[in-house]
N, C-alpha and C positions, 0 to 999 in steps of 0.2 A: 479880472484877474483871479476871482478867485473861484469862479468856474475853472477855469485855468487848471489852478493848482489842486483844485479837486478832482479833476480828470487823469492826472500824472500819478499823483499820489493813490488813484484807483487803479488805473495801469502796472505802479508798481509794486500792487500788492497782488494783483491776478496774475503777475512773471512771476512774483517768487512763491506763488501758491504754485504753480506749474511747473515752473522750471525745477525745484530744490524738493518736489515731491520724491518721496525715496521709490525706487526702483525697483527694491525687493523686502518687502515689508514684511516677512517673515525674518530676518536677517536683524529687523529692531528696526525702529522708529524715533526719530527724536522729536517729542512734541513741544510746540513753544507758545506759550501762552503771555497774555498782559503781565509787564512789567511789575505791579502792583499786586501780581496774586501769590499769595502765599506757600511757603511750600507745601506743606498738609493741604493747602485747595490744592496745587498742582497735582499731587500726589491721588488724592482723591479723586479727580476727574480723570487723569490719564487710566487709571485702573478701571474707572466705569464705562467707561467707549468701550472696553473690550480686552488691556493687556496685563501682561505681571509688570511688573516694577523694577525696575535694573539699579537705577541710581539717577542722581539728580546731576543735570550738563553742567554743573560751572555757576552757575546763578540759580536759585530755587524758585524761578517760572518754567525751567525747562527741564522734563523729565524724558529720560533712556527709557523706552520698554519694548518689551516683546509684545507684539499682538498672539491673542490667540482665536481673535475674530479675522476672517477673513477682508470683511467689510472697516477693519478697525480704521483708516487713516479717512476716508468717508466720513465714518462718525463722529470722530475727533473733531473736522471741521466743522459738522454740522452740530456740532455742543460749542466750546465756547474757546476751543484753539486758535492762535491766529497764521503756526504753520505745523505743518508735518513736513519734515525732513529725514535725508539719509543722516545716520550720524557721524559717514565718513563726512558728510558737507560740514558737519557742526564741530565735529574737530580740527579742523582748518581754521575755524572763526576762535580758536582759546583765549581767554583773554594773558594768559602767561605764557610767554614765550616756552620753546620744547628745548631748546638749547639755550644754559643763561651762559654767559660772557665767562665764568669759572669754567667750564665742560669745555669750552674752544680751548686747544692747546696750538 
């Protein structure tokens, strides 16, 4: 079993390294790092891979930035991200609704 669940749980992390890679990463990248990392380490590392700094997504493991490395979404993996995404993907995931229940008329 827990070969098992080791093999799924690897699968589902090599789909959403694949699949939710951004597509034009001049365009801005949304890096997401362990739960447990801070913002100043997020902050820190997203700019040393290679980009400027936009703003922090919603939780301060996930930082907006501009590459201005070509290779930036690469390096980001290979330091210590756990995804690079588009951040049209990561505004669909908000954790606050875009319309609250006052706005519906």
């Amino acid at each position: 079993m827990a070969l098992i669940a080791t093999l799924v749980a690897a699968s589902f992390a090599a789909i959403l390294r694949i699949g939710l890679a951004p597509r034009n990463a001049e365009a801005g990248v949304a890096v997401i790092y362990a739960p447990w990392t801070s913002a100043g380490e997020t902050l820190r590392r997203s700019v040393a891979a290679g980009a400027r700094f936009v703003r922090f997504g919603g939780l301060p493991f996930i930082a907006i930035v501009m590459p201005v490395r070509p290779d930036y979404v690469e390096r980001a993996l290979a330091g210590s991200a756990f995804l690079a995404v588009d951040p049209q993907v990561l505004a669909g995931c908000l954790l606050e609704p875009v319309f609250r229940r006052a706005d519906v008329r």
